[in-house]
MARLUM-601554 format. One record per residue (C-alpha): residue in three letters; x, y, z; residue number from 1. Coordinates in nm, 3 decimals. Layout:
<recs>
REC/aa/u/v/w/i
REC/ALA/X/Y/Z/NUM
...
</recs>
This chain:
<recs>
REC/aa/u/v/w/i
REC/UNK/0.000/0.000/0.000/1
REC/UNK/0.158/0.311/-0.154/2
REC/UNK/0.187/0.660/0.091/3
REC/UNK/-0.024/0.799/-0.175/4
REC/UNK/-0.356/0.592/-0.129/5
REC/UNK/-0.285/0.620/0.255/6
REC/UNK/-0.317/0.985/0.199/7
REC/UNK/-0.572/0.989/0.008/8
REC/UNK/-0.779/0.757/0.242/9
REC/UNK/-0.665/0.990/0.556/10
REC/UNK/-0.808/1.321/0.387/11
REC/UNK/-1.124/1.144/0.228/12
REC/UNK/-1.221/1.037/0.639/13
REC/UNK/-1.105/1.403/0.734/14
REC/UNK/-1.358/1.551/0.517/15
REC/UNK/-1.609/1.294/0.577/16
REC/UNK/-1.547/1.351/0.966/17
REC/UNK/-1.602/1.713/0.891/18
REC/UNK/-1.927/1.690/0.673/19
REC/UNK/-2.099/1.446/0.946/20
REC/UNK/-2.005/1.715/1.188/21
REC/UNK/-2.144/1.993/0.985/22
REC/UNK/-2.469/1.772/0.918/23
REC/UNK/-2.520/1.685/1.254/24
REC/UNK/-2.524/2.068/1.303/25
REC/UNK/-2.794/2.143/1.078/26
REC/UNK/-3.030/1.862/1.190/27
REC/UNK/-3.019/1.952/1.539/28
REC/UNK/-3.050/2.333/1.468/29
REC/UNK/-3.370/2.232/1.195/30
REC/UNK/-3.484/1.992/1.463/31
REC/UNK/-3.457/2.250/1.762/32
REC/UNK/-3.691/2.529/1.538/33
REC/UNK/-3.950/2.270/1.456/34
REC/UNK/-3.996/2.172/1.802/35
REC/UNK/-3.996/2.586/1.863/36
REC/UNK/-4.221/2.638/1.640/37
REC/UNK/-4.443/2.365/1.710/38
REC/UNK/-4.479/2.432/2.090/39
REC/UNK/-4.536/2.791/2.021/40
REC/UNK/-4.823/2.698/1.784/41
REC/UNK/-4.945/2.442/2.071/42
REC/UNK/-4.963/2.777/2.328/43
REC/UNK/-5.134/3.011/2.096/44
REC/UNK/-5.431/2.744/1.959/45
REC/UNK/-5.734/2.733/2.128/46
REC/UNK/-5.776/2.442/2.390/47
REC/UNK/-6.076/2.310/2.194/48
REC/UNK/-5.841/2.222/1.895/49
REC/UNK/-5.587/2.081/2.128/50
REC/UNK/-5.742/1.802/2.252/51
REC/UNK/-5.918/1.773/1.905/52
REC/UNK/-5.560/1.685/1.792/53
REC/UNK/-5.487/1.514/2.069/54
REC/UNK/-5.412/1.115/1.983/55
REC/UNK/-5.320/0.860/2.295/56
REC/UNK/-5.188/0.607/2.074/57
REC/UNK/-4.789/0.573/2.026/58
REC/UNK/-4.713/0.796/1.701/59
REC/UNK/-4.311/0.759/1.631/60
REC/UNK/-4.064/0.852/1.340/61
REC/UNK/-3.993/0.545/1.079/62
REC/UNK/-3.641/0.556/1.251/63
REC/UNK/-3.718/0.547/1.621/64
REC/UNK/-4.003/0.283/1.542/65
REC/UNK/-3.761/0.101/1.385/66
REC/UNK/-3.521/0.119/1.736/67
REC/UNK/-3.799/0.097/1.970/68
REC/UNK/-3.921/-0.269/1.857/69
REC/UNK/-3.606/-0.394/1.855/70
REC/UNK/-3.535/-0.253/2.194/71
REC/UNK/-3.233/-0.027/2.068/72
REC/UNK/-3.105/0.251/2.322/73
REC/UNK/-2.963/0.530/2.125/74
REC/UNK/-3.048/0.870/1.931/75
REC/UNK/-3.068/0.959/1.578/76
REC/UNK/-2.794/1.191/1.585/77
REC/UNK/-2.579/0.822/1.689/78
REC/UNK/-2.710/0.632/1.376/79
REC/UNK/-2.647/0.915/1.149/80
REC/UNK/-2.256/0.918/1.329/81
REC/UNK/-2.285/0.513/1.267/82
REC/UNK/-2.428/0.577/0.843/83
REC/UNK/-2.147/0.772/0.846/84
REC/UNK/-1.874/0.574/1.014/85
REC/UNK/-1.973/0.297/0.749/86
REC/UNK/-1.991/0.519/0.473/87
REC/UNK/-1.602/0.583/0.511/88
REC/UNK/-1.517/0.187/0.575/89
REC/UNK/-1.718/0.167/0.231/90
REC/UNK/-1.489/0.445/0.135/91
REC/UNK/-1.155/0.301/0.186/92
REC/UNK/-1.240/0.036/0.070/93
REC/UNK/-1.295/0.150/-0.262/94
REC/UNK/-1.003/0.334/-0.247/95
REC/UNK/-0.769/0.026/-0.147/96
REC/UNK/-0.951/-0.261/-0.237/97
REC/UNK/-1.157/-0.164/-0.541/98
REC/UNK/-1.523/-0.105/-0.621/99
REC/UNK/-1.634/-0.504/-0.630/100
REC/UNK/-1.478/-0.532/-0.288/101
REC/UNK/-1.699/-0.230/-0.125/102
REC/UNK/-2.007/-0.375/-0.260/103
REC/UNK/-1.937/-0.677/-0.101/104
REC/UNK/-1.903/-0.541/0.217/105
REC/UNK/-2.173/-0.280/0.199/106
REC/UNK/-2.388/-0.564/0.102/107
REC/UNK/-2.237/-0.797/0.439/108
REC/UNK/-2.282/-0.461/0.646/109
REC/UNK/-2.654/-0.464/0.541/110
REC/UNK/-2.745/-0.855/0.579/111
REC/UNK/-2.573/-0.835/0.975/112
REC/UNK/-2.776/-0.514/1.053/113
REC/UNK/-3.095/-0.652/0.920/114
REC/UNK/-3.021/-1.028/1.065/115
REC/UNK/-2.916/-0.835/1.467/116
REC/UNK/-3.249/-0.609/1.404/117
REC/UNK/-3.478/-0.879/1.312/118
REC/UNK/-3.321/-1.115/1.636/119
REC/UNK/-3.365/-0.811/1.905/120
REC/UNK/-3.715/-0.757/1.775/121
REC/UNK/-3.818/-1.121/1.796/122
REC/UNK/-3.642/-1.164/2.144/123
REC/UNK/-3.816/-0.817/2.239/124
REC/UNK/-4.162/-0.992/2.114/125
REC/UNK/-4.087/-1.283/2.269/126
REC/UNK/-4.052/-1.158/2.648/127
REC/UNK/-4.340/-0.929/2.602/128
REC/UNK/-4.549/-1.304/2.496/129
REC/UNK/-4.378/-1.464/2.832/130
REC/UNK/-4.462/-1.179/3.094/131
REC/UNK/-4.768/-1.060/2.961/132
REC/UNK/-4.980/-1.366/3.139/133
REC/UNK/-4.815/-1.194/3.498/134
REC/UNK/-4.947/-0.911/3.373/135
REC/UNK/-5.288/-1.010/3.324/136
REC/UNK/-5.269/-1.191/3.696/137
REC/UNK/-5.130/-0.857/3.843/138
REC/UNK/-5.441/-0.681/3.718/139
REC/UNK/-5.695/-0.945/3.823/140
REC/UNK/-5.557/-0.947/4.148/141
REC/UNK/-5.571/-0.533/4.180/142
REC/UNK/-5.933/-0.568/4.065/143
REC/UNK/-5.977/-0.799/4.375/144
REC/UNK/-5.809/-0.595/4.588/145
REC/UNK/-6.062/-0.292/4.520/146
REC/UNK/-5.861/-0.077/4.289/147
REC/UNK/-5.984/0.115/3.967/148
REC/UNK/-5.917/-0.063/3.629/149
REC/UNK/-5.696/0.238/3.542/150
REC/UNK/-5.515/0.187/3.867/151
REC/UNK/-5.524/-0.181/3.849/152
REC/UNK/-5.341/-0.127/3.419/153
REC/UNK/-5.049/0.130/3.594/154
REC/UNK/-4.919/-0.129/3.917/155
REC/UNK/-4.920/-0.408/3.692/156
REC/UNK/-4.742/-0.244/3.425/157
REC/UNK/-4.509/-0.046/3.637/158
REC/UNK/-4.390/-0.391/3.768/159
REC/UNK/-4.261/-0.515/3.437/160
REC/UNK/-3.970/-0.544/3.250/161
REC/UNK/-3.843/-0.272/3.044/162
REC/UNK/-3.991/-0.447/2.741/163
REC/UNK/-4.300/-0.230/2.866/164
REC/UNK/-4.142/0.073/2.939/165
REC/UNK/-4.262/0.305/2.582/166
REC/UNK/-4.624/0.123/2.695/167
REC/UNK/-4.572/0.252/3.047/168
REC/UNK/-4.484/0.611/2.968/169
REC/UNK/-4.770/0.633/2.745/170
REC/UNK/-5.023/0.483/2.922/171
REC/UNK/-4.936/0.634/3.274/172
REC/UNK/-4.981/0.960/3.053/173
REC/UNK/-5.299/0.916/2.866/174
REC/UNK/-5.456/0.773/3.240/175
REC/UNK/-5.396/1.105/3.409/176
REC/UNK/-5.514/1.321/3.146/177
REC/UNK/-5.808/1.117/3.128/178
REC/UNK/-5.790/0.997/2.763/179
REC/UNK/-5.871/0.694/2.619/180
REC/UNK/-5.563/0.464/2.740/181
REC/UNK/-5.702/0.158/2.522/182
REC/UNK/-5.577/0.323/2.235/183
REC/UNK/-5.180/0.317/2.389/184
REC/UNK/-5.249/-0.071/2.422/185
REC/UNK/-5.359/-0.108/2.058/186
REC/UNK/-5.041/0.081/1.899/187
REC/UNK/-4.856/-0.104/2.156/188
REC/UNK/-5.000/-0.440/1.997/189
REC/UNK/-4.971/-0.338/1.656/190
REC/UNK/-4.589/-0.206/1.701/191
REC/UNK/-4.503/-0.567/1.819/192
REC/UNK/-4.811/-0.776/1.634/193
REC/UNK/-4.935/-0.899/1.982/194
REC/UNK/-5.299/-1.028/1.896/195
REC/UNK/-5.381/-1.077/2.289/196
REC/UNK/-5.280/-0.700/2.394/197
REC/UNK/-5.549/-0.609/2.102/198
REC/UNK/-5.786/-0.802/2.311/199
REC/UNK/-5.746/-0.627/2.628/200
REC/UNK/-5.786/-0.348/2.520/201
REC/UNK/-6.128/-0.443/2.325/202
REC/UNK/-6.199/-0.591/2.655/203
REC/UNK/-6.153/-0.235/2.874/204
REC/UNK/-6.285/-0.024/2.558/205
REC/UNK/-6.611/-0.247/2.597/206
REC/UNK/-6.664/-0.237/2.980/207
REC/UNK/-6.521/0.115/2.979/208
REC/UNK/-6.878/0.183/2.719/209
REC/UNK/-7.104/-0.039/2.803/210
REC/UNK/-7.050/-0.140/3.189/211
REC/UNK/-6.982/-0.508/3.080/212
REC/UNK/-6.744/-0.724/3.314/213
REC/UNK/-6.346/-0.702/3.230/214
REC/UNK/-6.237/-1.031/3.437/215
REC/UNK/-6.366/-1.300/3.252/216
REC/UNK/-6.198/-1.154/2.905/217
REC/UNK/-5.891/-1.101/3.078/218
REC/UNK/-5.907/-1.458/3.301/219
REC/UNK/-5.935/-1.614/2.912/220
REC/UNK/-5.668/-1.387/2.753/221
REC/UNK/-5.406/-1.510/3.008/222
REC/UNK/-5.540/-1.889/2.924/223
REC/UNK/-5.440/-1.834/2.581/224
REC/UNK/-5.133/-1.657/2.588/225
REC/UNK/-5.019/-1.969/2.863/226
REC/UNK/-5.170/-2.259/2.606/227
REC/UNK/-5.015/-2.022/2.306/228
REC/UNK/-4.640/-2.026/2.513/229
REC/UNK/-4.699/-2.353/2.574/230
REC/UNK/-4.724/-2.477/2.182/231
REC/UNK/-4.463/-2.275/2.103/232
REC/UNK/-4.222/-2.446/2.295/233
REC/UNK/-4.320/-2.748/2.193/234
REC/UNK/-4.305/-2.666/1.817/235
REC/UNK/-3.982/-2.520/1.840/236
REC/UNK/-3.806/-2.820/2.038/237
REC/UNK/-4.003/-3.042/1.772/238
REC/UNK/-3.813/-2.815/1.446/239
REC/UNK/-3.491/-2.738/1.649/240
REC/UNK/-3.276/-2.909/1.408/241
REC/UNK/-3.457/-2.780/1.076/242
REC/UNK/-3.406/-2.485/1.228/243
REC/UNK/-3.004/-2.539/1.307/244
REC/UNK/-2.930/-2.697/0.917/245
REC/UNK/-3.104/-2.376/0.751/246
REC/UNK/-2.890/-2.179/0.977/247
REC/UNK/-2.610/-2.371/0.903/248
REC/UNK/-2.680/-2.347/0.524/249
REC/UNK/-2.733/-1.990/0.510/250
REC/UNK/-2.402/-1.918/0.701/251
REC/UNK/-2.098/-2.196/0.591/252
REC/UNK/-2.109/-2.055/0.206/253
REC/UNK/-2.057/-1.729/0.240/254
REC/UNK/-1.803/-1.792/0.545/255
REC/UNK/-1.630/-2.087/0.337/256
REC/UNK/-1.586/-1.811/0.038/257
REC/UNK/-1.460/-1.567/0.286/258
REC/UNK/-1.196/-1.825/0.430/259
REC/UNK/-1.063/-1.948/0.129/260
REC/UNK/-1.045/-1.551/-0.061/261
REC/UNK/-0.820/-1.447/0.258/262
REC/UNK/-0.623/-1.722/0.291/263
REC/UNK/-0.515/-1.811/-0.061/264
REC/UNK/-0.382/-1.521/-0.252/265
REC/UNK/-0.345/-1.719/-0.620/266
REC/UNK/-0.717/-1.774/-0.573/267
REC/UNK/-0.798/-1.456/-0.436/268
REC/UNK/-0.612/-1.279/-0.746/269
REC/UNK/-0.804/-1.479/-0.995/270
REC/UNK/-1.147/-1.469/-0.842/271
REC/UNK/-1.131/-1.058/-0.789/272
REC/UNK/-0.932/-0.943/-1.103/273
REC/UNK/-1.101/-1.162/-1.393/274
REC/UNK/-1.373/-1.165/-1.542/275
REC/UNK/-1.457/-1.533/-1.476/276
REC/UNK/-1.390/-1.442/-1.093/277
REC/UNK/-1.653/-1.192/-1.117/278
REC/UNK/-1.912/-1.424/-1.335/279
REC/UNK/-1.844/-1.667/-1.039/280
REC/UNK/-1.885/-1.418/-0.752/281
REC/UNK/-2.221/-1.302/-0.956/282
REC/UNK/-2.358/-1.672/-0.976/283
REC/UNK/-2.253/-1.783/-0.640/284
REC/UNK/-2.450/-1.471/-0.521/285
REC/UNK/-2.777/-1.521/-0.671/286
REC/UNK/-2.787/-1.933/-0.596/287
REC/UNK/-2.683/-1.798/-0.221/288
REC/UNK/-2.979/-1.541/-0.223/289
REC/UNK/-3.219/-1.841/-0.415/290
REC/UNK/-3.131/-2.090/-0.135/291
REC/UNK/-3.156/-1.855/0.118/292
REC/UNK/-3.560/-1.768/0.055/293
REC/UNK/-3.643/-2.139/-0.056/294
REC/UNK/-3.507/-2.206/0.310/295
REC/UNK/-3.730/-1.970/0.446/296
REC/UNK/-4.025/-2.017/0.314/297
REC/UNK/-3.891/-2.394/0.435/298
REC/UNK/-3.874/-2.238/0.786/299
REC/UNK/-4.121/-1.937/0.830/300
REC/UNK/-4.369/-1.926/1.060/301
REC/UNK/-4.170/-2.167/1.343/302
REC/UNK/-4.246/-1.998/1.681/303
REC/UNK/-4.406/-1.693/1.537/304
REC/UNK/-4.746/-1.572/1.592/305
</recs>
């Protein structure tokens, strides 16, 4: 590697260190005169159109709905820093490596994000299905015990995990204002596709309306999410090792590839300068990407709602 392309590389991250800098500037200062603007709006409207406008259900950006189901911790000034971090790998990698090389890895950098999202979100889901019977219990018993329904909704959330904590903030707002908290529960059930949270709240909307009685709805939700858990495990000891061979198919290929491109330079040379190489690289690609969804489809559905 030549002084030259070391440089080069050095003053392209400079000036992409410098431009992420200058971006984050302008977001935050846009952001900050939006949020200005928007609360000074809020104080000069009428109260009628306030609550009008007012919504109880969990509205979020694509981006932070995207972090809150899979139970990420972080800003959007971070991911932009992270975009742009990558962006310069991808970078350098063009510059040292060549342009086939950088889509390889942009395309790697992709398929890991999307494969760590989609694990977090279905371990997120997956706790919320396991503690939400204890839930159900803790309200049931609060009922007993002589408390309000909206009481009874805040101790039993307020005990769980942190799974529940955008639910919790929301809910323990929308109770003291006195709006409709069933409509927190629903975008909290469609955010994570949890069919028996929907039912809850269809449960309290109902009695809330008509006077009906909540316990019996709620004594049969927390049957079926216990029989639901219950299948589940079953089902997924029953496919454990369908489950371990597609995993094992999806990953050995493309880390076989990897192995033998770094450790055998003759074969790295041919497969990365030639045309053949590339045809190869192109092929091997789209069988990888064919076996991958015909595995799938194979698999989808195990343990899943």
């Amino acid at each position: 590697m030549s002084v030259q392309v070391l440089w080069l590389s050095a003053l392209g991250l400079g000036f992409l260190a410098v431009v992420v800098i200058l971006l984050q500037f302008v977001v935050g200062h846009y952001r900050a005169m939006k949020n200005l603007q928007k609360e000074s709006l809020r104080r000069l409207a009428p109260q009628d159109i306030i609550e009008e406008k007012t919504v109880a259900g969990i509205r979020l950006g694509p981006v932070e709905q995207l972090m809150i189901k899979a139970g990420i911790q972080g800003s959007v000034s971070r991911l932009i820093l992270l975009l742009a971090v990558l962006l310069g790998v991808i970078a350098t990698i063009v510059i040292v490596r060549g342009l086939l090389e950088a889509i390889v890895a942009l395309i790697a950098f992709v398929l890991i994000a999307v494969t760590l999202w989609r694990v977090k979100f279905e371990r997120m889901r997956r706790q919320i299905f396991e503690e939400l019977p204890g839930i159900v219990d803790a309200v049931l018993r609060s009922l007993s015990a002589g408390r309000s329904v909206e009481q009874s909704m805040l101790v039993a959330f307020d005990d769980a995990s942190a799974a529940f904590e955008p639910l919790c903030f929301r809910l323990r707002g929308a109770i003291s204002q006195g709006r409709d908290y069933t409509q927190v529960l629903d975008g909290f059930a469609d955010l994570y596709s949890i069919p028996p949270l929907t039912q809850m709240a269809i449960a309290l909307r109902t009695s809330a309306r008509f006077g009906s009685p909540v316990r019996p709805v709620l004594e049969e939700v927390s049957k079926a999410i216990r029989s639901r858990e219950e299948l589940r495990r079953e089902f997924m000891a029953a496919t454990a090792e369908t489950r371990f061979t597609a995993i094992v198919f999806a990953i050995m290929p493309p880390g076989l590839g990897a192995y033998v491109v770094l450790m055998n330079e003759e074969f790295s040379e041919a497969l990365l300068n030639t045309s053949a190489g590339h045809t190869m690289m192109m092929m091997a690609g789209a069988l990888q990407i064919i076996g991958t969804v015909l595995v799938w489809n194979l698999i989808r559905g195990v343990g899943r709602g």
